[in-house]
N, C-alpha and C positions, 0 to 999 in steps of 0.2 A: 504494500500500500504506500510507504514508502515512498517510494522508485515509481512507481507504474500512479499512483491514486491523483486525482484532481484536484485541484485547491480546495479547500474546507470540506471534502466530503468525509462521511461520517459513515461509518459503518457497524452495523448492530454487533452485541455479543451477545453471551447469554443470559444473562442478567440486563431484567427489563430498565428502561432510566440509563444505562451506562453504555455508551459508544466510543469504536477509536475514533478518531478526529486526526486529519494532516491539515498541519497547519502552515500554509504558505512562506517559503523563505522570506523575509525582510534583506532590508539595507546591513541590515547590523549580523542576525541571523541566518542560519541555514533553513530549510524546512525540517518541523517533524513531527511525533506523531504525542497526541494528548489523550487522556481520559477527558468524555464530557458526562457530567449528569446533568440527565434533561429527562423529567420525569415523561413518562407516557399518557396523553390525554385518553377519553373513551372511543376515542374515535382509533386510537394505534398509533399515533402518529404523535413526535414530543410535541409538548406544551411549548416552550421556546423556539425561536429560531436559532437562539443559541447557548447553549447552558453554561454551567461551569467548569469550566476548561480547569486540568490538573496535569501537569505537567512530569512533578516525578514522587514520592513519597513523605517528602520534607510537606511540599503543598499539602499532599492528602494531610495528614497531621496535623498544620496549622487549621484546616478548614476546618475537620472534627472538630478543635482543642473551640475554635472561636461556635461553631453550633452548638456545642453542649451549656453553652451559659445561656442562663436564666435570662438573663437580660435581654437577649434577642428575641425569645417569646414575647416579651412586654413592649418591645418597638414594635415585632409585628403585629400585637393587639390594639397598639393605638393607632397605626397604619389601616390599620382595617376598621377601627370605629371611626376616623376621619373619612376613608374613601365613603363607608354608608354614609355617613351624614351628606356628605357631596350628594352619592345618587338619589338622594330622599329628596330635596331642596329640589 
């Protein structure tokens, strides 16, 4: 996928949510290849156009260490009683 894959495409494993992803050489970088999660809607297909890109395991760890705090429930709770209020209004 590497060698042969398209810019940004993404291909399934087997674990729903989780795809490899190649990601386009830059100026600075080479191209290569990421973990995204990008959960699955009902329809099959992710929810994102583009998820969370993980690069090597150092990422994966920081992302867990920062999701497991409490605190990020409580932004998304206010984030979400502000959006209702918007669509109520």
């Amino acid at each position: 996928m590497l060698k042969f894959g398209r810019k940004w495409e993404r291909l399934r494993v087997d674990e729903s949510g989780v795809f490899i992803r190649k990601i386009p050489s830059s100026r600075d970088n080479p191209a290569y290849l990421a973990v995204e999660i990008n959960p699955i809607g009902e329809n099959g297909i992710p929810i994102n156009k583009m998820g969370i890109i993980i690069r090597n395991q150092s990422e994966l760890d920081s992302i867990r260490n920062i999701l497991s705090k409490s605190r990020v429930d409580e932004v998304i709770q206010e984030i979400e009683s502000v959006n209702q209020h918007l669509s109520n209004t």
